[in-house]
Backbone of each chain as ProteinMPNN parsed JSONL, in Angstrom:
{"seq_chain_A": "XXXXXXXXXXXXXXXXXXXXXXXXXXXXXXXXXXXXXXXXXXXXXXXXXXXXXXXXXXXXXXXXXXXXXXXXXXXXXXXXXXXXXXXXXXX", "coords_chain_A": {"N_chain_A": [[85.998, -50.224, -106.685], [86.148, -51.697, -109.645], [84.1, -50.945, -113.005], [84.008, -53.183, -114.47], [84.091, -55.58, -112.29], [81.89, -55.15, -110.929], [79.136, -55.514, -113.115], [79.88, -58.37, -113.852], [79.201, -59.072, -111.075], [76.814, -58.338, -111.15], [75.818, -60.132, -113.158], [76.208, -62.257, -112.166], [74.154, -62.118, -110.036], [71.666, -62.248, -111.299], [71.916, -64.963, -112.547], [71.987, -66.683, -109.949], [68.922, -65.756, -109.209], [67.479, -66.936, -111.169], [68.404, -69.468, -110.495], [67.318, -69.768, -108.291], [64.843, -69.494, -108.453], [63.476, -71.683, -110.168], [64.652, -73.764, -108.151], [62.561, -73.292, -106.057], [60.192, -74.029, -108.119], [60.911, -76.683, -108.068], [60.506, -77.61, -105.09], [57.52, -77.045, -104.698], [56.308, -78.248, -106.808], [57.679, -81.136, -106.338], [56.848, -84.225, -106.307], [57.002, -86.303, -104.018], [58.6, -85.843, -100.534], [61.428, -86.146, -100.267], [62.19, -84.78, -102.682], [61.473, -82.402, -101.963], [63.203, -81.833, -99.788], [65.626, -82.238, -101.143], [65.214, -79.924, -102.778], [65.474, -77.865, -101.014], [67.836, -77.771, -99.951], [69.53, -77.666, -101.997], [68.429, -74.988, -102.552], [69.331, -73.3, -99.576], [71.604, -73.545, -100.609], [71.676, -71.612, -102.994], [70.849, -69.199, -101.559], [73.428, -68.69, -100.267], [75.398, -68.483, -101.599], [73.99, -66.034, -102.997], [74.685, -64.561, -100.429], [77.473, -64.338, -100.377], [77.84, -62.877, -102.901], [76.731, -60.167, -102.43], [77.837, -59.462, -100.456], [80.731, -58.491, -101.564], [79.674, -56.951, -103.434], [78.678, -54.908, -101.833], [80.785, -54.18, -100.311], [81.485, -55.158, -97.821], [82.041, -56.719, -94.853], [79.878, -57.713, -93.632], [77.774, -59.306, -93.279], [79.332, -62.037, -93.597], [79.174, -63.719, -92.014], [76.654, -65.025, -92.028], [77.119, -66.664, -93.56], [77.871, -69.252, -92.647], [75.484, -70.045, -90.751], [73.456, -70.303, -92.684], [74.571, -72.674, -94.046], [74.759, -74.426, -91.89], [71.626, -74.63, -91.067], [71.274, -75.949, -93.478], [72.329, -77.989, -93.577], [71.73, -79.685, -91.265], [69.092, -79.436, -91.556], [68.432, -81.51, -93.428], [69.772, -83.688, -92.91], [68.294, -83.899, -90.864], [65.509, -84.381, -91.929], [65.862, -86.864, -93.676], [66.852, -88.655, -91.906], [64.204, -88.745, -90.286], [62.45, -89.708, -92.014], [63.66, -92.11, -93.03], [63.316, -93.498, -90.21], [61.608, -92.77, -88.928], [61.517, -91.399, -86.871], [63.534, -89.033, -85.458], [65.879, -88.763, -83.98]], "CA_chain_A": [[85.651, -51.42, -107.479], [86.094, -51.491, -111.006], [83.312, -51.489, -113.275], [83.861, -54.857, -114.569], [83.49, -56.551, -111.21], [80.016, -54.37, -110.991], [78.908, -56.206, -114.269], [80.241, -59.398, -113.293], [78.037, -59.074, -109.915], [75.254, -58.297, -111.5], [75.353, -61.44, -114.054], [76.127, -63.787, -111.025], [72.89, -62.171, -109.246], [70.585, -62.817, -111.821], [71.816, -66.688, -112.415], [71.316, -66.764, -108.841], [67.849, -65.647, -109.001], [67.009, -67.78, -111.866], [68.525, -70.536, -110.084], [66.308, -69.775, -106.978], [63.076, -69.768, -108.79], [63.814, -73.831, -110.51], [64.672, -74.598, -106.623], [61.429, -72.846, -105.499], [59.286, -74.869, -108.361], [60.769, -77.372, -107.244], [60.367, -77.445, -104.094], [56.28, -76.852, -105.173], [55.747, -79.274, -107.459], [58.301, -82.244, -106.476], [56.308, -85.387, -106.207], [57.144, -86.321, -102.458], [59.543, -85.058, -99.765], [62.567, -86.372, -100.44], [62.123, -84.178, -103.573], [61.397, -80.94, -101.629], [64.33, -81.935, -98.923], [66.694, -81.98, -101.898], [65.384, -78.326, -103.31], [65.287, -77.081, -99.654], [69.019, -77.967, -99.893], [69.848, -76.231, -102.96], [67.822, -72.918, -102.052], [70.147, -72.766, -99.119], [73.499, -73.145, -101.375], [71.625, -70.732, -103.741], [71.189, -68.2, -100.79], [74.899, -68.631, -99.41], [76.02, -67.736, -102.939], [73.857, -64.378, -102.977], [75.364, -63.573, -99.645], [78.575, -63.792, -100.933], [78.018, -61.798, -103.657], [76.216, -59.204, -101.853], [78.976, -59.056, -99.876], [81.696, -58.602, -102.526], [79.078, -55.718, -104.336], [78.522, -53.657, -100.907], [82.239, -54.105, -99.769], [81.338, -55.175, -96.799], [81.941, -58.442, -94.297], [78.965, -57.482, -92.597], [76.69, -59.874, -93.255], [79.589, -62.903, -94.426], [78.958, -64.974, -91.135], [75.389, -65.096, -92.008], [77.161, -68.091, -94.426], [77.593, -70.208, -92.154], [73.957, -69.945, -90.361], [73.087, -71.088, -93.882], [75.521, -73.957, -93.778], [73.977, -75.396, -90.68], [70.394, -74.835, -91.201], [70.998, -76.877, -94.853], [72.575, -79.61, -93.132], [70.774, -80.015, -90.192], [67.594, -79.748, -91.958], [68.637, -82.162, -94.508], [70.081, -84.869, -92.123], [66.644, -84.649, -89.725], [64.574, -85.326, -92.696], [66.194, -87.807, -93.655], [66.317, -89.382, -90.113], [62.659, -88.844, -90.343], [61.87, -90.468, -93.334], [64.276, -93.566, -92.911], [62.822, -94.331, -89.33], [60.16, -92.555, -88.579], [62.06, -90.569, -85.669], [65.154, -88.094, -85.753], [66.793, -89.376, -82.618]], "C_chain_A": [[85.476, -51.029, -108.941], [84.779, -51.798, -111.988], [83.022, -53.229, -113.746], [83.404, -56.046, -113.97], [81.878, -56.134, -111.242], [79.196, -55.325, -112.151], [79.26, -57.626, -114.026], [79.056, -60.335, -112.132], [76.939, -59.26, -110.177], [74.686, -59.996, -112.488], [74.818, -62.292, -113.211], [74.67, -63.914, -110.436], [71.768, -62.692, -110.133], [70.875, -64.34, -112.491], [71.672, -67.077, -111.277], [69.988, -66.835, -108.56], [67.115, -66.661, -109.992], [66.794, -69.148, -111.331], [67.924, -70.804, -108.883], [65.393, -70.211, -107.085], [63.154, -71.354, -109.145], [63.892, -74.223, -108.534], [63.209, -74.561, -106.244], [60.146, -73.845, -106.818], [59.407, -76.123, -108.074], [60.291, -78.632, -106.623], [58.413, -77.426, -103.95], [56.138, -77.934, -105.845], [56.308, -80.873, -107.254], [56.856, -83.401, -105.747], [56.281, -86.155, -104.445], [57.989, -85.756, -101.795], [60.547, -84.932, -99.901], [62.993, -85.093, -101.697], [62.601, -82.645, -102.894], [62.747, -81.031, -100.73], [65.533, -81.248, -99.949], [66.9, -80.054, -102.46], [65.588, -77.064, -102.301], [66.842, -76.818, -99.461], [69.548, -77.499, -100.708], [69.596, -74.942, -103.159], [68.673, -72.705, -100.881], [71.201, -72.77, -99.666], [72.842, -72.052, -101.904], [71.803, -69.258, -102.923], [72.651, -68.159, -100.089], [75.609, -67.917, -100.491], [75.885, -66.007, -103.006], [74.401, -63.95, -101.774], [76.84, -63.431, -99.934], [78.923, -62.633, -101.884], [77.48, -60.559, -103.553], [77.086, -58.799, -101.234], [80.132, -58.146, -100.718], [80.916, -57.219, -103.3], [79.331, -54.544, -103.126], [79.882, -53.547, -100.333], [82.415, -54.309, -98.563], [81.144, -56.516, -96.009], [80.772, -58.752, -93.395], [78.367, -59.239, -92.104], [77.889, -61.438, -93.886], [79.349, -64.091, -93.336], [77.555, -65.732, -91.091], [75.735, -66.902, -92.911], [77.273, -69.488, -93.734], [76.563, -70.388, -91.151], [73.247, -70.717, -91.549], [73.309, -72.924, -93.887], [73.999, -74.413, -92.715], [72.864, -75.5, -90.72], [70.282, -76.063, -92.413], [71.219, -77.937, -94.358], [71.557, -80.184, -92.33], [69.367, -80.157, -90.62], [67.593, -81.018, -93.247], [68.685, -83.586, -93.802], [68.64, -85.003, -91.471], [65.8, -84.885, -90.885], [64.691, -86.09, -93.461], [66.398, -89.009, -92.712], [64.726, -89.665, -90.332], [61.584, -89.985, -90.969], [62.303, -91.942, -93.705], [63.644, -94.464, -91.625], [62.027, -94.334, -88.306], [60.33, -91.421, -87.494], [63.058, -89.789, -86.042], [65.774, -88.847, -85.315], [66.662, -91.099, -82.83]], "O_chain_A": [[84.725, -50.128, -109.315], [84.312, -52.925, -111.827], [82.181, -54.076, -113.448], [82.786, -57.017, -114.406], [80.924, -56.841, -111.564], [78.396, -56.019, -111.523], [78.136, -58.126, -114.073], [78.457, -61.41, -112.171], [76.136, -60.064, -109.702], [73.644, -60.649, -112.456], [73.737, -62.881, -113.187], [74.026, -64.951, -110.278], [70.989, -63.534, -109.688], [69.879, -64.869, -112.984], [71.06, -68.145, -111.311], [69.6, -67.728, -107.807], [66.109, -67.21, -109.544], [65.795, -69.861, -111.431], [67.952, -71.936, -108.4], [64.86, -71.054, -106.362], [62.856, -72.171, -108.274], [63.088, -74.935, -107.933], [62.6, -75.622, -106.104], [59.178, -74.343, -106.243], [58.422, -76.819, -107.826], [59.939, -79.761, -106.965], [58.031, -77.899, -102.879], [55.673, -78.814, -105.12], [55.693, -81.8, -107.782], [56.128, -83.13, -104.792], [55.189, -86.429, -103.948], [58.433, -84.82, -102.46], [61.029, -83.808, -99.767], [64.079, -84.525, -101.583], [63.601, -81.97, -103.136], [63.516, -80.115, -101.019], [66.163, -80.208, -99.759], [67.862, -79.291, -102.539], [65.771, -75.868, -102.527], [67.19, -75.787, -98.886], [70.324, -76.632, -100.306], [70.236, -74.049, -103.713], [69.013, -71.527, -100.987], [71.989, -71.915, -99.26], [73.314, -71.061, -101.348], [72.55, -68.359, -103.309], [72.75, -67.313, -99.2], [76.302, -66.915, -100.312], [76.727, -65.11, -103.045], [74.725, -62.766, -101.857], [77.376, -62.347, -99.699], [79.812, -61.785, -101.815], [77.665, -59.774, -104.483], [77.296, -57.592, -101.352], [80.293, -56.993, -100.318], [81.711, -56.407, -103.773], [79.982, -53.518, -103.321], [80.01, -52.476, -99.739], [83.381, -53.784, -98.009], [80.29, -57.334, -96.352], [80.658, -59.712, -92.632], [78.494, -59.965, -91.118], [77.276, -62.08, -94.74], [79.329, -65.267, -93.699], [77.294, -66.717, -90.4], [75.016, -67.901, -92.921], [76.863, -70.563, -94.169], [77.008, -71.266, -90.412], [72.523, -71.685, -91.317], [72.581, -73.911, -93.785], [72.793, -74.597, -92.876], [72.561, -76.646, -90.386], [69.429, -76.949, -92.359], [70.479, -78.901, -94.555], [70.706, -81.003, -92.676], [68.581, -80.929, -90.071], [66.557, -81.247, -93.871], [67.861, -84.474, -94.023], [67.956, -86.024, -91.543], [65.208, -85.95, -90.71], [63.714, -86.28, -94.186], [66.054, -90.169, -92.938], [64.234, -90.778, -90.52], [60.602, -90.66, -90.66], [61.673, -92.751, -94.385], [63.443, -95.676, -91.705], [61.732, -95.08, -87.372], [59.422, -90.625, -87.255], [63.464, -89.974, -87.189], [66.332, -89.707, -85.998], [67.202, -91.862, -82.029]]}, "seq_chain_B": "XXXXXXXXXXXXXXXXXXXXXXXXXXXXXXXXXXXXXXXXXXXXXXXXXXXXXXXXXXXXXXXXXXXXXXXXXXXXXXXXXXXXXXXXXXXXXXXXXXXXXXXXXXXXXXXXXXXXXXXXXXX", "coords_chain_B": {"N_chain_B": [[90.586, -50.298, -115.624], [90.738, -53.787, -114.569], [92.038, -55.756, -112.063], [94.37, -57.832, -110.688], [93.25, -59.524, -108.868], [90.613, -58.753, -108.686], [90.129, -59.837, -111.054], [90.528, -62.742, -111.132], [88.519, -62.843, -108.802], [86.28, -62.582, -110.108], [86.248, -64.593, -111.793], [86.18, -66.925, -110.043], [83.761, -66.342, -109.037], [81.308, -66.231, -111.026], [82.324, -69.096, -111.938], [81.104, -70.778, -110.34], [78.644, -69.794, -109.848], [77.458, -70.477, -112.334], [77.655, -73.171, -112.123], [76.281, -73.265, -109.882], [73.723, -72.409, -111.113], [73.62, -74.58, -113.077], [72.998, -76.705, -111.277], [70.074, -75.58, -110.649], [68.765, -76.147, -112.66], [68.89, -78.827, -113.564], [67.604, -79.776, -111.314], [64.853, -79.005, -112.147], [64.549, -80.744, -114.6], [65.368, -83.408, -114.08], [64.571, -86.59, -114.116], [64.152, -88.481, -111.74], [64.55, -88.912, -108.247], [66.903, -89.367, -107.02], [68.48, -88.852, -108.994], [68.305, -86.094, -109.505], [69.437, -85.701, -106.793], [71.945, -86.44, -107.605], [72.413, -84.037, -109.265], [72.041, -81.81, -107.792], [73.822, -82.418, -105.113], [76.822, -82.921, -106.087], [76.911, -80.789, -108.271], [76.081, -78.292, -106.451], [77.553, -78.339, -104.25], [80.379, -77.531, -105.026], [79.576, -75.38, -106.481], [78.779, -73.927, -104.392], [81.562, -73.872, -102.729], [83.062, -72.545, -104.73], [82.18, -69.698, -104.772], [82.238, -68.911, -102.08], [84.77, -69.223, -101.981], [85.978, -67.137, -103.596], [84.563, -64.751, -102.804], [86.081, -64.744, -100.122], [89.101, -64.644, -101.377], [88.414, -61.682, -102.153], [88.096, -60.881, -100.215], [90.522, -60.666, -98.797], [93.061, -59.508, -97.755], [91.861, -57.109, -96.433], [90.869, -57.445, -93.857], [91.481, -58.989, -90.615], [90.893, -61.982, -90.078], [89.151, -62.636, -91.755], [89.716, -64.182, -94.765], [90.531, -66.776, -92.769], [87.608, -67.145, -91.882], [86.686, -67.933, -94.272], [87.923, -69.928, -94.981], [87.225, -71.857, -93.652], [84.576, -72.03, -93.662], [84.971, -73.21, -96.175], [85.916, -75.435, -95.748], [83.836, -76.39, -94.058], [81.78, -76.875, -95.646], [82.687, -79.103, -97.236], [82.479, -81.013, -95.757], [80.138, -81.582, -94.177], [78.112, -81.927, -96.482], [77.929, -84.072, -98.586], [77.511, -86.055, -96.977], [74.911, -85.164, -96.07], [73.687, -85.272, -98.114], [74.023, -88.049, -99.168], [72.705, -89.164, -96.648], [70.512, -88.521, -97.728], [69.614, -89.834, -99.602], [70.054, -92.672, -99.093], [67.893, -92.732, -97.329], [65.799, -91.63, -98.764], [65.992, -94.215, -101.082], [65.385, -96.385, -99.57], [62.734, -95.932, -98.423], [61.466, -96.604, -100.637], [61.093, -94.71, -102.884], [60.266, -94.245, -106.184], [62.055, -95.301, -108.9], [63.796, -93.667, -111.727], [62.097, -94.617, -115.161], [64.074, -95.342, -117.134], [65.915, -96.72, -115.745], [68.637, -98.466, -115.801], [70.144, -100.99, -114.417], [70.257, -102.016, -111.031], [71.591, -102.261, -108.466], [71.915, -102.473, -106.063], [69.344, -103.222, -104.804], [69.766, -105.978, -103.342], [70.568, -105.736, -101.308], [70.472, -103.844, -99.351], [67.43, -103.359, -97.91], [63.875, -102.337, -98.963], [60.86, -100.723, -97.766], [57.534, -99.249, -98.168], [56.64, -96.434, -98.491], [55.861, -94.736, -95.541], [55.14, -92.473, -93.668], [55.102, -90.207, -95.622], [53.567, -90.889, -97.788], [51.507, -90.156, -99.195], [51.268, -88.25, -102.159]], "CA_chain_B": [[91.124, -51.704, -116.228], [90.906, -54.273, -113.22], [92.878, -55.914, -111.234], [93.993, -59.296, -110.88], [92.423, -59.95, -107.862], [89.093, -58.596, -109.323], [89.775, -60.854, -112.272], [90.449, -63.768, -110.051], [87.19, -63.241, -108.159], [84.823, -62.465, -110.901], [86.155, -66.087, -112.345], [85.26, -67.694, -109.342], [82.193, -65.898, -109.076], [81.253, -66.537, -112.602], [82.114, -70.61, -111.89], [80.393, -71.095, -108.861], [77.541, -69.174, -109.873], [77.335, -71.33, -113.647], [77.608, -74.342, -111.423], [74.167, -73.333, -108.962], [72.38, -72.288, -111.98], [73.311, -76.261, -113.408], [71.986, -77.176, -109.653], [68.532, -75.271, -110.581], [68.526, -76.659, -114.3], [68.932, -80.623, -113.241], [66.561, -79.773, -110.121], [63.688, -79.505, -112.851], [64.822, -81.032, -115.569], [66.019, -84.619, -114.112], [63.192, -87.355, -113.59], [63.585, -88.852, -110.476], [65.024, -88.265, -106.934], [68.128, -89.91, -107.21], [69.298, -87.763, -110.276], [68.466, -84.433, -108.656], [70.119, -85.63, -106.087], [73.147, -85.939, -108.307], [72.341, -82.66, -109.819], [71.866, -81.219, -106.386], [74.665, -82.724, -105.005], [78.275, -82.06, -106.334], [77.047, -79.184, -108.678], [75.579, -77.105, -105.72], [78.656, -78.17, -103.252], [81.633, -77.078, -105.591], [79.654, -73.783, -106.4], [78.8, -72.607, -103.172], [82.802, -73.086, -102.535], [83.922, -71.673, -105.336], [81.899, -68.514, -104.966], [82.64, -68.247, -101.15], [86.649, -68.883, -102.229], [85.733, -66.146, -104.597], [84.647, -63.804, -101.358], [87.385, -64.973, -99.259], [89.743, -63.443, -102.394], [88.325, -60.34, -102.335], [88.17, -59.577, -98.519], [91.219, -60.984, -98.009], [93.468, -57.885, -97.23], [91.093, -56.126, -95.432], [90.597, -58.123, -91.95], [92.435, -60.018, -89.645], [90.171, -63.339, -89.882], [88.006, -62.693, -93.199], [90.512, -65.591, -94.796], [90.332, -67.517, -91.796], [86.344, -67.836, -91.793], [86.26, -68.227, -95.533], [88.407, -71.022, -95.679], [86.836, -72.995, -92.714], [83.274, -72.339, -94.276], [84.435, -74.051, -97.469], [85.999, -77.01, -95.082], [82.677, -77.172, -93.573], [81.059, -77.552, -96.493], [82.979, -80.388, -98.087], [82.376, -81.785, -94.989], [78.725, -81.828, -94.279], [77.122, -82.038, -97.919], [77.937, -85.415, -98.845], [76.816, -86.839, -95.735], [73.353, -84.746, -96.076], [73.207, -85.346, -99.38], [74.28, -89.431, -98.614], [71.482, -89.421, -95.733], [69.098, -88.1, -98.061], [68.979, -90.63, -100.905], [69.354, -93.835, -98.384], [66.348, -92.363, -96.875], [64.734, -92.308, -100.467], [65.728, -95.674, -101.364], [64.599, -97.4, -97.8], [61.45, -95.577, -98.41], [60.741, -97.375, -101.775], [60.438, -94.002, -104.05], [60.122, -95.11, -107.678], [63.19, -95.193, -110.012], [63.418, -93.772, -113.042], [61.548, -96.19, -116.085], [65.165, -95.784, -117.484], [67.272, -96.756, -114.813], [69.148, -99.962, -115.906], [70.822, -101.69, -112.931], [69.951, -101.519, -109.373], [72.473, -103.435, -107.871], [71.387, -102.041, -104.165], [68.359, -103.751, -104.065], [70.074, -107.098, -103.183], [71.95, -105.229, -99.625], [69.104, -102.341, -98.805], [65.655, -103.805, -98.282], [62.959, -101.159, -98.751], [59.921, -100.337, -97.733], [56.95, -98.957, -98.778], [56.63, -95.099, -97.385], [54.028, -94.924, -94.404], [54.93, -91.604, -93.406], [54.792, -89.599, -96.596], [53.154, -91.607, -98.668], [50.581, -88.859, -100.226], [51.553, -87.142, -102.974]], "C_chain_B": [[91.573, -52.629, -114.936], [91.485, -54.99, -112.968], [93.152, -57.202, -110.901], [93.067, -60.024, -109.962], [91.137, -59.789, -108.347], [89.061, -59.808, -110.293], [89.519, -62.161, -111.588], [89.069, -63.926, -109.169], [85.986, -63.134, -108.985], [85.348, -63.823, -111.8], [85.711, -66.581, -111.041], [84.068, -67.874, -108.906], [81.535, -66.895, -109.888], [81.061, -68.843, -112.631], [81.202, -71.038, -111.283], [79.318, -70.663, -109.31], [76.598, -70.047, -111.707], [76.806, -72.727, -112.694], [75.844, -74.431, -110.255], [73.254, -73.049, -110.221], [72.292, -73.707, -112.746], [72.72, -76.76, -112.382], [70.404, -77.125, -110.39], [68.301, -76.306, -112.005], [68.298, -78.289, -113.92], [67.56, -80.775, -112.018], [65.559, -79.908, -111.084], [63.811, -80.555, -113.652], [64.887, -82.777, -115.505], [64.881, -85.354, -113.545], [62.93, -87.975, -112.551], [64.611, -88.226, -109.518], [66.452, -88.766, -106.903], [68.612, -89.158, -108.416], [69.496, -86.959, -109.722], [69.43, -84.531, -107.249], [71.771, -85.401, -106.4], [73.673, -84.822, -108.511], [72.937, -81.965, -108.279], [73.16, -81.169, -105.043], [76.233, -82.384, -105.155], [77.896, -80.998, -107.148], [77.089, -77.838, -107.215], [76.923, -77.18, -104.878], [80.307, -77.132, -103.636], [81.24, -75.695, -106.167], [79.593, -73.181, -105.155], [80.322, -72.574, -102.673], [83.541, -72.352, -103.587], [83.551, -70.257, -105.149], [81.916, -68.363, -103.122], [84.645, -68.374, -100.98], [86.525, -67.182, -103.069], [85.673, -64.491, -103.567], [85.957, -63.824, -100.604], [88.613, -63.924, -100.042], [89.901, -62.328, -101.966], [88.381, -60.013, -100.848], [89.627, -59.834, -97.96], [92.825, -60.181, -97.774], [93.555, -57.496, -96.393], [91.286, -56.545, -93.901], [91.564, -58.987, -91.581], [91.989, -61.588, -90.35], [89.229, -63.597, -90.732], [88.54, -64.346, -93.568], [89.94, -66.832, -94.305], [88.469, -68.384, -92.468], [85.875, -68.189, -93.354], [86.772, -69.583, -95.661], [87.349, -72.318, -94.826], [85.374, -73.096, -93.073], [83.528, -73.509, -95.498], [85.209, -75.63, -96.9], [84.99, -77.65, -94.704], [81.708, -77.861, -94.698], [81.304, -78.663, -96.93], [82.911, -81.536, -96.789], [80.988, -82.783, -94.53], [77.693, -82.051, -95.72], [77.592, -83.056, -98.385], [77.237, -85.892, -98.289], [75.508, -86.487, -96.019], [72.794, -85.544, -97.152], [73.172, -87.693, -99.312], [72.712, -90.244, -98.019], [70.285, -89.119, -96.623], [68.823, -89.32, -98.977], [69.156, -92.274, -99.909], [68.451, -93.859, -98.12], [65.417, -92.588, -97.993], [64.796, -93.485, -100.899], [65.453, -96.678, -99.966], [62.857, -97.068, -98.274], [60.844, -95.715, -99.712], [60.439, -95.885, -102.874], [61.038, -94.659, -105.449], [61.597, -94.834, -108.567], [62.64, -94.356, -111.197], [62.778, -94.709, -113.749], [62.804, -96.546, -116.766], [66.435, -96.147, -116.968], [67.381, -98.32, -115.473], [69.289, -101.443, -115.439], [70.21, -101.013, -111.715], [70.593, -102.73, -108.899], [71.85, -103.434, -106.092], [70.459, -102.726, -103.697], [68.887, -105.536, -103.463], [70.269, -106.673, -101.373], [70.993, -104.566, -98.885], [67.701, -102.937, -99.088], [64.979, -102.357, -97.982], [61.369, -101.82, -98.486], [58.82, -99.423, -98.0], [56.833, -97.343, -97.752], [55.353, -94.503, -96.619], [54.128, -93.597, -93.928], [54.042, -90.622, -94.431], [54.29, -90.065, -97.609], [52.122, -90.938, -99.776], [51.035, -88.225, -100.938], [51.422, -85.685, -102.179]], "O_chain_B": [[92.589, -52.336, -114.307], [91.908, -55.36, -114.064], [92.145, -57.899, -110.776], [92.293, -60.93, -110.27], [90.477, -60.825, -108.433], [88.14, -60.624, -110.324], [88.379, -62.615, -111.494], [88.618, -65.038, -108.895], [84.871, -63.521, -108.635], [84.543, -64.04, -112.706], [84.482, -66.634, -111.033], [83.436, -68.864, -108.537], [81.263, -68.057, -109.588], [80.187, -69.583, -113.082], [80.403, -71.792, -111.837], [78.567, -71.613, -109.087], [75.395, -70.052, -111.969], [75.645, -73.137, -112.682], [74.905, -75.198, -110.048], [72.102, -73.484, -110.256], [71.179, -74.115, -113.077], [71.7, -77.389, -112.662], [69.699, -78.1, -110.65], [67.471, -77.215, -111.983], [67.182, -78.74, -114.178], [66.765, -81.712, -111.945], [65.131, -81.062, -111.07], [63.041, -81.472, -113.368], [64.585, -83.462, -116.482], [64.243, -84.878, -112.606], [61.765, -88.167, -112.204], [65.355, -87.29, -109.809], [67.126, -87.801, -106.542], [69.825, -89.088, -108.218], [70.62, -86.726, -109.276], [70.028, -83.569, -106.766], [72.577, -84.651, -105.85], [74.806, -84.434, -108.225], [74.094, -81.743, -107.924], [73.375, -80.235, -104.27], [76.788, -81.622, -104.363], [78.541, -79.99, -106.859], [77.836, -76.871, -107.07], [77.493, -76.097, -104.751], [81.006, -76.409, -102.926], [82.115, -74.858, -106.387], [80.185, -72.151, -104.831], [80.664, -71.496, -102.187], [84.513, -71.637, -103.342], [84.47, -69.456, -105.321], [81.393, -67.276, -102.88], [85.445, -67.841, -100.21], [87.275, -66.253, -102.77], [86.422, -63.514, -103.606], [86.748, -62.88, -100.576], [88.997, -62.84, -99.605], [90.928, -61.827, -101.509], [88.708, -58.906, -100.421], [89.976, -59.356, -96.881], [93.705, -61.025, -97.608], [94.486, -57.334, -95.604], [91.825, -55.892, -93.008], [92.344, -59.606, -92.306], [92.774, -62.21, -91.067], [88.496, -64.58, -90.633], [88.123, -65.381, -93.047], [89.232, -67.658, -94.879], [88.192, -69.424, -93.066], [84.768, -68.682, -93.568], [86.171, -70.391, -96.369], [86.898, -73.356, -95.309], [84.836, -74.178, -92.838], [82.741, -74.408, -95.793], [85.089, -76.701, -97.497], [84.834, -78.87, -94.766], [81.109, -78.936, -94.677], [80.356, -79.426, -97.114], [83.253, -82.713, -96.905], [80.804, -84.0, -94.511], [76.503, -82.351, -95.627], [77.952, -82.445, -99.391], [76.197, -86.296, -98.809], [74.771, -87.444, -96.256], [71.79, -86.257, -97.156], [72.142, -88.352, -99.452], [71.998, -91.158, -98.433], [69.153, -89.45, -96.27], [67.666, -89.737, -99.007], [68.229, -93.058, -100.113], [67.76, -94.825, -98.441], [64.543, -93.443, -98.129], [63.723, -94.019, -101.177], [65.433, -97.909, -99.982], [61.986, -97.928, -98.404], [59.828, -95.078, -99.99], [59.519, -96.027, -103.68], [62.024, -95.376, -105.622], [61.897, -93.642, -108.634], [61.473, -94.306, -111.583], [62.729, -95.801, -113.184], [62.961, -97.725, -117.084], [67.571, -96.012, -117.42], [66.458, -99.124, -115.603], [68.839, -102.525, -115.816], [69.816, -99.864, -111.518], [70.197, -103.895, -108.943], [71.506, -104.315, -105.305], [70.4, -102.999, -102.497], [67.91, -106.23, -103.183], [70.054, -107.447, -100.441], [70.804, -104.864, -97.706], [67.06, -102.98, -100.138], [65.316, -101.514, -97.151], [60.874, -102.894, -98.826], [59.378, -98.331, -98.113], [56.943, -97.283, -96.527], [54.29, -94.009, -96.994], [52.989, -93.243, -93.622], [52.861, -90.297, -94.303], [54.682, -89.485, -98.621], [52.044, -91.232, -100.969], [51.427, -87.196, -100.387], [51.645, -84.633, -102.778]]}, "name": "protein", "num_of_chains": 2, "seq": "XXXXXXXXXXXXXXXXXXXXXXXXXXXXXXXXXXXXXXXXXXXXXXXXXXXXXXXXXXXXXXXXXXXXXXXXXXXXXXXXXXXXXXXXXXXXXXXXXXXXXXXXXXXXXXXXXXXXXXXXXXXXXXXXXXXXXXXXXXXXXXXXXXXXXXXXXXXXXXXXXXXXXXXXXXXXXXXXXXXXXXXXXXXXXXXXXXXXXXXXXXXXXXXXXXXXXX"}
């Protein structure tokens, strides 16, 4: 890997992490749920991102199925509290 | 001196990764729930595929089925994150959260009756 990508990596990780912490206040300070639902939903894109690029630094596919575990937890947790919150039930 | 493929994935990186840090930026920044949802919304969807097209790129060589599961992650996504994102803000406007003071129009309230929110109703 060329340095460039290395440098590259590294930028992405720390707008990543920046962009974690804003999710994570948030996620803390939003006003009601719907609020935190939404930042709960952007902290998992933000973590799907760093596993990509964790991936792409260590050279390795180890860990790239972990992206869609992500995926599904964001949705699924997104859709039931929204269910929740529209009618009181999931189901 | 690197390689196009490198170049090619440290732009999609680079997009995708501009695009979640506009996610986090609108997440504080925007005043009510229906914005962030905006924010939250197509920024975060079109980075997390550009920066797992961006992966896909780079592994794609190496493995049999890297490709494969890269592409069908970023199908899933454009699949499910609307809808979430969809379900989430009906849910907010059924459940009466407050508008912006500068929202204009609200055409919706004529079609979508709301109610006042009995679950979460506590700060």
């Amino acid at each position: 890997m060329s340095p460039f990508l290395t440098v590259v990596l590294k930028v992405c990780l720390a707008a990543l992490l920046v962009s974690g912490i804003l999710c994570l206040y948030r996620m803390l300070i939003g006003p009601k749920a719907a609020d935190r639902a939404v930042a709960f939903d952007s902290l998992a894109a933000v973590f799907i991102c760093v596993i990509c690029v964790l991936c792409i630094q260590w050279n390795s596919v180890l860990y790239f199925d972990a992206v869609w575990i992500l995926m599904l937890v964001g949705f699924l947790g997104s859709a039931a509290i929204a269910m929740f919150l529209e009618k009181g039930r999931v189901f | 001196m690197p390689t196009l493929a490198e170049v090619i994935v440290a732009l999609l990186c680079l997009l995708g990764t501009f695009l979640i840090a506009l996610t986090g930026i609108g997440l504080v920044r925007f005043p009510d729930v229906f914005c962030r949802m905006h924010a939250a919304g197509k920024a975060g969807t079109l980075g997390v595929v550009l920066v797992v097209l961006g992966a896909t790129v780079h592994f794609a060589g190496t493995e049999q089925d890297v490709w494969m599961r890269g592409v069908l992650a970023v199908f899933f996504q454009f699949l499910t994150s609307p809808a979430a994102t969809h379900l989430l803000a009906r849910a907010a406007y059924v459940c009466d959260y407050p508008l912006s003071e500068r929202t204009a129009v609200d055409e919706l309230r004529r079609y979508l009756p709301s109610r006042p929110d009995q679950v979460f109703n506590q700060e």
